[in-house]
DRENDOVEX-324231 format. One record per residue (C-alpha): residue number from 1; residue in one letter; x, y, z. Coordinates in nm, 2 decimals, always signed. Example, Ala and Ser with C-alpha at 12.3 -4.5 7.8 and 13.67 -1.06 7.14 Angstrom:
vexke, nufi, px, py, pz
1, A, +1.23, -0.45, +0.78
2, S, +1.37, -0.11, +0.71
This chain:
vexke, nufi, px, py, pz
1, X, +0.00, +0.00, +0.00
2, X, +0.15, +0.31, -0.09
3, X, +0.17, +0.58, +0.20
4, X, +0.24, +0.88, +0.01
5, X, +0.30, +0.94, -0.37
6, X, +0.47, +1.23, -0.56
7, X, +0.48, +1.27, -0.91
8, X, +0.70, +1.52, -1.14
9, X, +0.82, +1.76, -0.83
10, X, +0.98, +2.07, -0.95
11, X, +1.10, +2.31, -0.71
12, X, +1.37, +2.64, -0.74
13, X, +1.50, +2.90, -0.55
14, X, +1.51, +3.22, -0.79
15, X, +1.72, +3.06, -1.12
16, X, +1.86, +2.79, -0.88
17, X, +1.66, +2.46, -0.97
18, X, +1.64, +2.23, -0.69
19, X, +1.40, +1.93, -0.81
20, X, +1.30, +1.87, -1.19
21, X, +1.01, +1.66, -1.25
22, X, +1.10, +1.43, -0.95
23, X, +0.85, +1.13, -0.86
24, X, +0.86, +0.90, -0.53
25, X, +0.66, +0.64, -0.39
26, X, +0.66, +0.48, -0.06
27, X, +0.49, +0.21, +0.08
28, X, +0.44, +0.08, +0.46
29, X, +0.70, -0.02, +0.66
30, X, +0.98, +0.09, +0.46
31, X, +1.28, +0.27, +0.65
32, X, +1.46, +0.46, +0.36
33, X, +1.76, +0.67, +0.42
34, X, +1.74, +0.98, +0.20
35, X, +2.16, +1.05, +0.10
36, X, +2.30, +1.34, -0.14
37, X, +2.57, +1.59, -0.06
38, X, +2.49, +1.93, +0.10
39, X, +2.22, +2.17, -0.08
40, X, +2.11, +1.88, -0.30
41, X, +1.74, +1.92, -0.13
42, X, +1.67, +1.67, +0.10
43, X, +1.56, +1.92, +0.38
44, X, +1.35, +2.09, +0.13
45, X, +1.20, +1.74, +0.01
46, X, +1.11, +1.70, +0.34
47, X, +0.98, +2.05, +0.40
48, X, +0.72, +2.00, +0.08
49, X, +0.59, +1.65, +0.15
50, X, +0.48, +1.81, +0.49
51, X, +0.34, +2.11, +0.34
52, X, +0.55, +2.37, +0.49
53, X, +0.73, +2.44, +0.13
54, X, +0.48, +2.48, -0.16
55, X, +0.66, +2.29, -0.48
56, X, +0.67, +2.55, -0.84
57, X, +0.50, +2.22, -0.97
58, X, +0.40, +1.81, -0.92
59, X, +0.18, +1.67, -0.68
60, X, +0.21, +1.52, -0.32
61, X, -0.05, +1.31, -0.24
62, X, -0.10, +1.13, +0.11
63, X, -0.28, +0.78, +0.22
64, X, -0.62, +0.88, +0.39
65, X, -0.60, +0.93, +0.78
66, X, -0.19, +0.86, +0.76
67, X, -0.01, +1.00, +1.09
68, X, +0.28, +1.19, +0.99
69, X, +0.58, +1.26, +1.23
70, X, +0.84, +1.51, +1.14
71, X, +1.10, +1.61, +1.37
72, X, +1.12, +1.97, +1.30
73, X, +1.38, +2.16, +1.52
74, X, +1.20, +2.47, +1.54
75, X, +0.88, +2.35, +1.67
76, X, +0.81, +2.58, +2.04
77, X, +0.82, +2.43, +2.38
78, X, +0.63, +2.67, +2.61
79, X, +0.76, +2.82, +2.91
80, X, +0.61, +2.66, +3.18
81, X, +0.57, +2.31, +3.06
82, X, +0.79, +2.03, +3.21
83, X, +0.96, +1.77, +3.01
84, X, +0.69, +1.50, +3.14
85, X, +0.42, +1.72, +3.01
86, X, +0.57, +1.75, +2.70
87, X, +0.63, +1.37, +2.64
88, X, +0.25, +1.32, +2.75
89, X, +0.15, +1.55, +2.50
90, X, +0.19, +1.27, +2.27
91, X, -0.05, +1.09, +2.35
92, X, -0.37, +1.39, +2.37
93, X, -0.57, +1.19, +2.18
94, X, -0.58, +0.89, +2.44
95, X, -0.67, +1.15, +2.68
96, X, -0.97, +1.31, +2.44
97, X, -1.09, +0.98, +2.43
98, X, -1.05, +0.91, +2.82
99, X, -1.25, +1.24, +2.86
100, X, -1.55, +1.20, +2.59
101, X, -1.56, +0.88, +2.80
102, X, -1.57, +1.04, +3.17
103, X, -1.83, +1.25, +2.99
104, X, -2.05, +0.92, +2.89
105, X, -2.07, +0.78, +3.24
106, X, -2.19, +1.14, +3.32
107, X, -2.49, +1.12, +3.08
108, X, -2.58, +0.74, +3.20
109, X, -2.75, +0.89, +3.51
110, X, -2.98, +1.05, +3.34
111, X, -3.04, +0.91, +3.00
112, X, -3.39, +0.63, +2.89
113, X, -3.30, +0.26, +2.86
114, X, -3.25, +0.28, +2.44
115, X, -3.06, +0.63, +2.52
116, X, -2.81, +0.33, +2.82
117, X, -2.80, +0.10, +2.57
118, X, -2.64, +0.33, +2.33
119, X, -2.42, +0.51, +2.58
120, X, -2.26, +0.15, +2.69
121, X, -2.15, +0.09, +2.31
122, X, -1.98, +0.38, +2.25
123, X, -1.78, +0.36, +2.61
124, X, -1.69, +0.01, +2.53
125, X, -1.58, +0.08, +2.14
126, X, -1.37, +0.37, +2.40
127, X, -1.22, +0.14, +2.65
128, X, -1.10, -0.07, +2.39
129, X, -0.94, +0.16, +2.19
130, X, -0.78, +0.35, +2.48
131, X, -0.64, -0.04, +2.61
132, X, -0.53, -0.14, +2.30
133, X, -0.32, +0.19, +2.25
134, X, -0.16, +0.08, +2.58
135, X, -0.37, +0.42, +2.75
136, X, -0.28, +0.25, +3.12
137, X, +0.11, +0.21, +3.05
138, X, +0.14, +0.56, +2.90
139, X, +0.40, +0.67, +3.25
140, X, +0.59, +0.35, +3.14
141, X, +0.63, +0.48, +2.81
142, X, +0.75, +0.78, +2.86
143, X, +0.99, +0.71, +3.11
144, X, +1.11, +0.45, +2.82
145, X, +1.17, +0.67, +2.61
146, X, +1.30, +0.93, +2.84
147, X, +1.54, +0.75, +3.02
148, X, +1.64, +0.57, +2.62
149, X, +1.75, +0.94, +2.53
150, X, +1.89, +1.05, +2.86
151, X, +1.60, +1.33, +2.95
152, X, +1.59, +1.09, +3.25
153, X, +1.96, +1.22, +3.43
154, X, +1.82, +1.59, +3.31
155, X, +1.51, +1.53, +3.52
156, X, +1.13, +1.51, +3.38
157, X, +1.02, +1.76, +3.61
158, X, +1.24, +2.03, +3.45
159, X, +1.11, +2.34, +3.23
160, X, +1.15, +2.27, +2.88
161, X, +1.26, +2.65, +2.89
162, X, +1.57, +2.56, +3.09
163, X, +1.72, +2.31, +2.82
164, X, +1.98, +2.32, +2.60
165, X, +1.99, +2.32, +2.25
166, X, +2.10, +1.94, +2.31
167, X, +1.83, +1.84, +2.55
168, X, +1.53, +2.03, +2.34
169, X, +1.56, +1.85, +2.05
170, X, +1.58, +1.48, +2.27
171, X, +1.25, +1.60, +2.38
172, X, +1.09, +1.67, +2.02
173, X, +1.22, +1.33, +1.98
174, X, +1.12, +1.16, +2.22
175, X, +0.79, +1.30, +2.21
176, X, +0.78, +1.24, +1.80
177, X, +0.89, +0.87, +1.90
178, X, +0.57, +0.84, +2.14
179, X, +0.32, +0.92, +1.87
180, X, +0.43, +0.63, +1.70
181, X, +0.30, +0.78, +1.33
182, X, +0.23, +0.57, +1.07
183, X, +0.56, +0.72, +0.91
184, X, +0.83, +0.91, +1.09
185, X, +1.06, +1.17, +0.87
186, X, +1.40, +1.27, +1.06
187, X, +1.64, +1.52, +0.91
188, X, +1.95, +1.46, +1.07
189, X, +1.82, +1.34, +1.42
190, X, +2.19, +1.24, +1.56
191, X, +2.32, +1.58, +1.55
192, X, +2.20, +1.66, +1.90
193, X, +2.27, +1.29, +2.05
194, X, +2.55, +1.15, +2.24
195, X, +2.70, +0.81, +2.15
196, X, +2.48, +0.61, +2.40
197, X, +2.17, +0.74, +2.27
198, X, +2.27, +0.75, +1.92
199, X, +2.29, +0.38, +2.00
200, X, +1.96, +0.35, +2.17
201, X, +1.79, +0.54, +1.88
202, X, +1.98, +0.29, +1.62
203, X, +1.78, -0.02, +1.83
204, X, +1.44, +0.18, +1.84
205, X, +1.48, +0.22, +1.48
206, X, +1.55, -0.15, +1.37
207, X, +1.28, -0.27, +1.55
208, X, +1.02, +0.04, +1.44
209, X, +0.72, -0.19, +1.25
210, X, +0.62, +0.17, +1.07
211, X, +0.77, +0.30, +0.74
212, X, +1.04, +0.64, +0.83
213, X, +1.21, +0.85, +0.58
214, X, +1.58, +0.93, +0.70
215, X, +1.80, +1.21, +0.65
216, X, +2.19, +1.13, +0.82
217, X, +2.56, +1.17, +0.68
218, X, +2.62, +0.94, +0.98
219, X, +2.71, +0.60, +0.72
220, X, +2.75, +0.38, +1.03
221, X, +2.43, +0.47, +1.18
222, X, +2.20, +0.52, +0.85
223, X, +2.37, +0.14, +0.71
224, X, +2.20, -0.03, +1.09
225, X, +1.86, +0.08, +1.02
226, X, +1.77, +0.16, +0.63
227, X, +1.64, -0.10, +0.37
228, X, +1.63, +0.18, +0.10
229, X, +1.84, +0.45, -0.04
230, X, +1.71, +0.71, -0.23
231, X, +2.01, +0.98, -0.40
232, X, +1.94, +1.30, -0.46
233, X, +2.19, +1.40, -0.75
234, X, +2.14, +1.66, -1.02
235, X, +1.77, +1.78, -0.95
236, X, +1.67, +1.42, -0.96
237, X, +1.55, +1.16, -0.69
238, X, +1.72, +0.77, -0.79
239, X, +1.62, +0.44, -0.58
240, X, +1.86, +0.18, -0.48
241, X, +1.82, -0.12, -0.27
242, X, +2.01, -0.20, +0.03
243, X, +2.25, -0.02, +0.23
244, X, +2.47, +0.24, +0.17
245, X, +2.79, +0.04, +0.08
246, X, +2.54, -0.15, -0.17
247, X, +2.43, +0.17, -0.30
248, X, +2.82, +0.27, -0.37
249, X, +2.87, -0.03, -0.57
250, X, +2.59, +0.01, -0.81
251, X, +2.63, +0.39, -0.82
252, X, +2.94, +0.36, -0.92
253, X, +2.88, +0.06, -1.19
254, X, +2.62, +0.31, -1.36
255, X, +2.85, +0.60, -1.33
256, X, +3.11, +0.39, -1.53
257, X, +2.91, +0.26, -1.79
258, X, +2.79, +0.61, -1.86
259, X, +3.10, +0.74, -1.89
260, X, +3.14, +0.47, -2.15
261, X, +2.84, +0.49, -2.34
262, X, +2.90, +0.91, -2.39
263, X, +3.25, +0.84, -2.51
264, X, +3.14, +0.56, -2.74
265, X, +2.88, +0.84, -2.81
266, X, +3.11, +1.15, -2.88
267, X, +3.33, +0.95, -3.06
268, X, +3.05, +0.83, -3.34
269, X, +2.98, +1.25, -3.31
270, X, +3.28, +1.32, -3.41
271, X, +3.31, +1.11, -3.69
272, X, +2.96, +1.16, -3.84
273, X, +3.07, +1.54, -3.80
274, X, +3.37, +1.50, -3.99
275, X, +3.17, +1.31, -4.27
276, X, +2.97, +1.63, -4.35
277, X, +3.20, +1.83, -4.28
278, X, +3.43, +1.67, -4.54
279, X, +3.13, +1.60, -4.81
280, X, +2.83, +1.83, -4.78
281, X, +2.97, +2.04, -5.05
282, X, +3.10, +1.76, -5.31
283, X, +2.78, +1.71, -5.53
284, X, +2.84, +1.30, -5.58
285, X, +2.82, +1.24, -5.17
286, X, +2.62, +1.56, -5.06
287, X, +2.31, +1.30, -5.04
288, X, +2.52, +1.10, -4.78
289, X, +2.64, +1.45, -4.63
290, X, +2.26, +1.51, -4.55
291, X, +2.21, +1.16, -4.43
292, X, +2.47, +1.21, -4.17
293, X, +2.33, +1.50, -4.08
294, X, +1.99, +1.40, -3.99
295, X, +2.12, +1.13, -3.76
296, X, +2.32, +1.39, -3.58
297, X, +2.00, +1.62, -3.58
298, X, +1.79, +1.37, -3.44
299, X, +2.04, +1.17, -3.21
300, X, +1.95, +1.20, -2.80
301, X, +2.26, +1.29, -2.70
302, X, +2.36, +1.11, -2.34
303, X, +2.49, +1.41, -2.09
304, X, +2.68, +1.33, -1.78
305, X, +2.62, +1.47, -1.48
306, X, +2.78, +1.82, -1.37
307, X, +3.04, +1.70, -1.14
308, X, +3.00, +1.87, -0.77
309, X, +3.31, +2.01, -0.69
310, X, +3.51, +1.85, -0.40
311, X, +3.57, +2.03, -0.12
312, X, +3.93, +2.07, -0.04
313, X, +4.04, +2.21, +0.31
314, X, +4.39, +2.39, +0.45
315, X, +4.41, +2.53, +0.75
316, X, +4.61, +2.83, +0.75
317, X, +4.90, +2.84, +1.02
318, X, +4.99, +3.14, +1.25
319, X, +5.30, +3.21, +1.43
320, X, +5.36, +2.94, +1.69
321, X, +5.24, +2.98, +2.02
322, X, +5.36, +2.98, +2.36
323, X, +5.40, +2.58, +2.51
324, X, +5.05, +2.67, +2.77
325, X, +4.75, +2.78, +2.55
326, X, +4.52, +2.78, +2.85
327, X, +4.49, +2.65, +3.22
328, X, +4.25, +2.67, +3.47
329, X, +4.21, +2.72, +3.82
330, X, +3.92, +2.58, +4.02
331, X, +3.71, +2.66, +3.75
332, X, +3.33, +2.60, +3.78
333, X, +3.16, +2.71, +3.49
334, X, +2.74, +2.74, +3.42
335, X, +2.53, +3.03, +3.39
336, X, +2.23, +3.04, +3.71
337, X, +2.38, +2.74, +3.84
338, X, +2.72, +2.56, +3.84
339, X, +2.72, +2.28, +3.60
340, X, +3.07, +2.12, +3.70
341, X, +3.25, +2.05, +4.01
342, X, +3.64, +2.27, +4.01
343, X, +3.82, +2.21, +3.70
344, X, +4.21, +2.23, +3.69
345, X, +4.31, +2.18, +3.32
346, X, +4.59, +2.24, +3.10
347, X, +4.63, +2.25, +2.77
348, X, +4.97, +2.29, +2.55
349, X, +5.11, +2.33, +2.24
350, X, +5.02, +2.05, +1.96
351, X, +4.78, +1.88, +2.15
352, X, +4.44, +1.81, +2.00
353, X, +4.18, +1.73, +2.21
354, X, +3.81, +1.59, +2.22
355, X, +3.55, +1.71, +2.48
356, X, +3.30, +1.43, +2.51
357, X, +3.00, +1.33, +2.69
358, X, +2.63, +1.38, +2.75
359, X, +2.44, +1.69, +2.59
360, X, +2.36, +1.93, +2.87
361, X, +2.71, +1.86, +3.08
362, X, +2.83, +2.18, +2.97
363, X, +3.10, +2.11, +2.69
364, X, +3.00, +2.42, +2.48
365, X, +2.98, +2.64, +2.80
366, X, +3.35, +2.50, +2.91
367, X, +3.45, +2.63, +2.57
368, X, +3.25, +2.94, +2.56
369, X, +3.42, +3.03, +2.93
370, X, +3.78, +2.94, +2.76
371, X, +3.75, +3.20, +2.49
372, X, +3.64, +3.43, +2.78
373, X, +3.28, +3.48, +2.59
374, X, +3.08, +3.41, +2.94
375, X, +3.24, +3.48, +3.27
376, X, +3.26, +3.17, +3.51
377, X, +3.08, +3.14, +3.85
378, X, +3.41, +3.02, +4.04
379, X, +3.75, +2.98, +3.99
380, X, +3.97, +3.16, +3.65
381, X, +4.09, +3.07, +3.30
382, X, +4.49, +3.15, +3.19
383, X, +4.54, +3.19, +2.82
384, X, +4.92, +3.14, +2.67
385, X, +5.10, +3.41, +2.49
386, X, +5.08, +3.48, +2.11
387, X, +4.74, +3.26, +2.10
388, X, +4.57, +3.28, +1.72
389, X, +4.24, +3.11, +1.77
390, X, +3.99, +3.00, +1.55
391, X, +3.67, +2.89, +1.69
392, X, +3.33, +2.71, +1.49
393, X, +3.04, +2.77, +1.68
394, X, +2.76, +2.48, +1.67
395, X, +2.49, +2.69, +1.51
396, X, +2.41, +3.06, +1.38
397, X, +2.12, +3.20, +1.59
398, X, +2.00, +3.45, +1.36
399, X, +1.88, +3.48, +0.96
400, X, +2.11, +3.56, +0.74
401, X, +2.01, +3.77, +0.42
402, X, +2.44, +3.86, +0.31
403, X, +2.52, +3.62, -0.05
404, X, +2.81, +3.41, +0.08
405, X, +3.08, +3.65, -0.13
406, X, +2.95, +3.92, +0.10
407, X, +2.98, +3.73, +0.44
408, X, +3.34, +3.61, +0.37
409, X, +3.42, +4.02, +0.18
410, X, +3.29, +4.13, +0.60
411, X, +3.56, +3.98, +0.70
412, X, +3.81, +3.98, +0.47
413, X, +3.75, +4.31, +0.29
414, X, +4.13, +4.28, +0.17
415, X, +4.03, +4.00, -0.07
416, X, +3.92, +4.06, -0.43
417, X, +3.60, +3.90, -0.55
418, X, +3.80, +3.64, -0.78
419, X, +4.02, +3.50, -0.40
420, X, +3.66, +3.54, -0.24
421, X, +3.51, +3.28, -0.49
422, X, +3.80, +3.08, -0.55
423, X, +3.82, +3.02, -0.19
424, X, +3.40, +2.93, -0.14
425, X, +3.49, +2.72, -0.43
426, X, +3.71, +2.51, -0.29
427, X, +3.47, +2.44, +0.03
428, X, +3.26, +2.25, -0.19
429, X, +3.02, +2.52, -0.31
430, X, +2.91, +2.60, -0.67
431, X, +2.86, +2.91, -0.83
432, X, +2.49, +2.93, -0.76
433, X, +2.55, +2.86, -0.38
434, X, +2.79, +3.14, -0.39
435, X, +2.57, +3.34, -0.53
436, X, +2.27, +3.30, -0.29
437, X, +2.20, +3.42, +0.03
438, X, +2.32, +3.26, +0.39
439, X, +1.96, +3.20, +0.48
440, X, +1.81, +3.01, +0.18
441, X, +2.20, +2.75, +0.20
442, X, +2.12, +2.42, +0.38
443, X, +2.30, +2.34, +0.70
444, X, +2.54, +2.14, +0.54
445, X, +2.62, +2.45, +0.31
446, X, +2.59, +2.69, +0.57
447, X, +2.86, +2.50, +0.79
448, X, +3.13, +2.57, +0.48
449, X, +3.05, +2.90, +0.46
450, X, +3.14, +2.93, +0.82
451, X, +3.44, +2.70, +0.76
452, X, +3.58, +2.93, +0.47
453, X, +3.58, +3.22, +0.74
454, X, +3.80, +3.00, +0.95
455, X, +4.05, +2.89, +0.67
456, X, +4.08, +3.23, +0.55
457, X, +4.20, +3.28, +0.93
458, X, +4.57, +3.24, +1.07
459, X, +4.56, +3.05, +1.33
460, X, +4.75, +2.83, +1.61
461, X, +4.44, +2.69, +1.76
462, X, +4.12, +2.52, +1.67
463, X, +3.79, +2.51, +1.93
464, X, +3.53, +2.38, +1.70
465, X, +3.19, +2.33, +1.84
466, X, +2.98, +2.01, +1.65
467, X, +3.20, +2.11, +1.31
468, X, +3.06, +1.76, +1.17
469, X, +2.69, +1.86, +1.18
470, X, +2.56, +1.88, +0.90
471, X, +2.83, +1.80, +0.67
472, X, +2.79, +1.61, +0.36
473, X, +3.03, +1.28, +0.37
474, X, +3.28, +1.43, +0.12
475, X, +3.33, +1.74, +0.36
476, X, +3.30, +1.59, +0.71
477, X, +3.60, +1.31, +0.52
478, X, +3.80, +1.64, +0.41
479, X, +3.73, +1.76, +0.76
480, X, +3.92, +1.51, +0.90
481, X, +4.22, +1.50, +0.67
482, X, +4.29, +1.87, +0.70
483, X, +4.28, +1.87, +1.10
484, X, +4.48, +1.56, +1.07
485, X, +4.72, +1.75, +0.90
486, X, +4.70, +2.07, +1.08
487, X, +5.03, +2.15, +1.29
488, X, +4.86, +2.38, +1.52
489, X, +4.64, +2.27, +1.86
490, X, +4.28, +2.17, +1.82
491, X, +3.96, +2.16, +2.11
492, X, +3.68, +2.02, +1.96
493, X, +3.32, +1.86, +2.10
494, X, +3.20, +1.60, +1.88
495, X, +2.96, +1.32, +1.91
496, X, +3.13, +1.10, +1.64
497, X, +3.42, +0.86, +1.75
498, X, +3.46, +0.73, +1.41
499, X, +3.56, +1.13, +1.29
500, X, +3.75, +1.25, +1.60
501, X, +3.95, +0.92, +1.72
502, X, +4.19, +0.97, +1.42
503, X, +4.21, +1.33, +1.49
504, X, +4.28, +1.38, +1.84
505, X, +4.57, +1.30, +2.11
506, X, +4.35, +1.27, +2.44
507, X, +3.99, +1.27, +2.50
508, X, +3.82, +1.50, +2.81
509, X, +3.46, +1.31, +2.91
510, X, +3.28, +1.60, +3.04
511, X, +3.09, +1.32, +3.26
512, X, +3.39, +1.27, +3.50
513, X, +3.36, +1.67, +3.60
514, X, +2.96, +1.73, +3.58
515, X, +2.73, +1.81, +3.85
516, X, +2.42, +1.67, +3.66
517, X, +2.54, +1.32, +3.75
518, X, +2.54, +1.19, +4.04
């Protein structure tokens, strides 16, 4: 049975075509991972199929009565409301029911024997509804859940208001993962997850009887749970079966034998051009000239596809620094309320070092207090001498209506346009993404905007918040090489072992220092 159908999509923002004439189809109980590199338009896939992006052209067309669940980052949690509250929220519609029924046994009092009779079927067809949706385990659920994603060691009493980043999308989540929909559509739901729940969700996932569409550049954890790929390449939408490594192999068989097939192609061109060219005007084979002719004219010529360029990343080296980049002294950092016990740390040249651990623990507020951007509530932080830093924060906080060329020309007004696109360019963007402005890029495109601004930097150390979100395979690959290769010092927080165990020397877990665990 086909859940939800789409036929000849087209979609663009200004001249910038996104999807041309793409179709999709999917049917219950698939789990399809949805893969293409950064600004191909998977978020904005996602975005139409749930109506908040109208397509130019094509239709989306859902199963009757089909729950849809999309986690959508931006949704509001209101002030006020506790993390329990939230997570019951999922189920209102138990609750509605459990009301209209309260509301029954209210009219039996009063109501004539055909008026009972009546009154007893509907609260029956109720209680068997509200028991087969598990209405009297719904505290069990929810602490499930919780205590799957770690909202348990945050506390299901606390304001949603209070969260992090981190924590309020584990509650979306959760929540989203509650509701049980008859298909679930995540965009990048790992980003805000530690290992352990990254783990937990991978389980959840295998075992999830309902169909889910999947948007991750996480390969290990998209390969445990997807049956399906689906690439976006090119303004087009191709199926493959199987995992990702599966996908690979035929991708690149097709690749190959279209490379083959346009030079067979261009060489029979070239020779049936040659013909004319040679005879069109000689009377005794002009006939054959023409012949030629009309089966160049009417040949469907095979185009490859526009190769994406590859993002290539240096890091630009300052003057070395001093041996100590930074120490601290009884430090206890947080904002109303301490968040670790005294830290006394030390960091020196050439080190490189990952900050790991739960969301919530404080790892970008330890960072944030390093830098000196938020003052600490005990204790001080030492910087070294001749210190060139270069930080990556997780996320921009507000729109941004500059073209790229214009955000990296802020900064670096020195730089003529031909360095400023040269040096987008070789971040993995094309000319149309240069082009365009900050707040119609994806995230993924966003990110090496932001990362252009940082290799246009010199610098002898690297505090990077989360650099991998978002990042295309390619890029979050390059990533690693350049940082690999960098001869500076480098702090980072990542949630990816498989990206920052070849990068760094030592390894911080934030959950040895935290006061949110007991």
């Amino acid at each position: 049975m086909s859940i939800l159908t789409v036929k000849n999509l087209s979609h663009g923002f200004g001249d910038r075509a996104i999807f041309h004439e793409v179709s999709f189809r999917l049917l219950k109980g698939e789990h399809i991972g949805l893969i293409g590199a950064n600004g191909e338009g998977k978020s904005s896939f996602m975005n139409m199929i749930t109506g908040k992006l109208q397509p130019d052209e094509g239709e989306i067309q859902w199963a009757k009565k089909v729950r849809v669940g999309y986690l959508d980052q931006h949704t509001v949690l209101e002030k006020g409301e506790t993390i329990r509250e939230v997570l019951r929220g999922a189920f209102q519609y138990l609750f509605d029911m459990e009301k209209e029924m309260n509301e029954i046994c209210e009219k039996m009092g009063e109501a004539s024997p055909g008026e009972l009779e009546t009154l007893m079927e509907d609260m029956g067809n109720i209680q068997d509804m509200l028991t087969n949706n598990d209405f009297y385990t719904i505290d069990g659920k929810v602490e499930e859940v919780a205590k799957g994603l770690g909202l348990s060691d945050v506390g299901l009493e606390k304001d949603v208001h209070d969260l992090s980043g981190g924590q309020r999308t584990k509650v979306l989540l959760a929540k989203l993962l509650l509701e049980k929909p008859d298909i679930l559509l995540l965009d990048e739901p790992t980003n805000f997850l530690d290992e352990e729940h990254i783990q937990w969700l991978k389980r959840y996932l295998q075992d999830y009887e309902n169909a889910f569409i999947l948007i991750s550049h996480d390969i290990s954890f998209l390969n445990s749970v997807i049956n399906l790929i689906y690439h976006m390449e090119n303004q087009k939408l191709h199926r493959y079966v199987g995992d990702y490594e599966e996908f690979q192999k035929v991708y690149q068989a097709k690749k190959q034998q279209l490379e083959a097939a346009y030079k067979k192609q261009q060489q029979e061109i070239d020779g049936l051009k040659d013909f004319v060219a040679r005879n069109k005007a000689r009377v005794a084979t002009r006939n054959m000239a023409m012949s030629r002719q009309k089966k160049l004219d009417k040949m469907e010529k095979i185009e490859l596809p526009q190769e994406k360029p590859k993002p290539e990343f240096h890091f630009k080296q300052g003057r070395t620094s001093g041996k100590l980049l930074f120490e601290t002294k009884d430090l206890v950092i947080g904002y109303d309320e301490p968040l670790t016990k005294p830290l006394n740390l030390r960091m020196e040249r050439g080190e490189k070092i990952a900050l790991t651990g739960a969301n919530g623990l404080g790892k970008t507020t330890l960072l944030r207090s390093i830098l000196g951007e938020i003052d600490p509530v005990e204790g001080s932080v030492d910087k070294g001498e001749n210190l060139g830093i270069g930080y990556f924060e997780q996320e921009t906080k507000e729109a941004n209506y500059n073209t790229c060329i214009e955000e990296i020309w802020k900064e670096f007004p020195s730089l003529n346009q031909h360095e400023v696109r040269s040096s987008l360019a070789k971040c993995g963007l094309t000319t149309k993404h240069i082009e365009s402005k900050m707040v119609v890029l994806s995230g993924g495109e966003n990110a090496k905007v932001r990362l252009c601004k940082l290799l246009n930097r010199e610098t002898n150390l690297l505090i990077l918040d989360e650099p991998t979100n978002h990042l295309d395979v390619d890029a979050k690959e390059e990533l690693k090489r350049a940082l690999k290769a960098y001869k500076g010092s480098v702090l980072l927080i990542s949630h990816e072992p498989e990206f920052y165990r070849e990068v760094t020397t030592d390894i911080w877990n934030c959950e040895n220092w935290t006061t949110k665990i007991s």
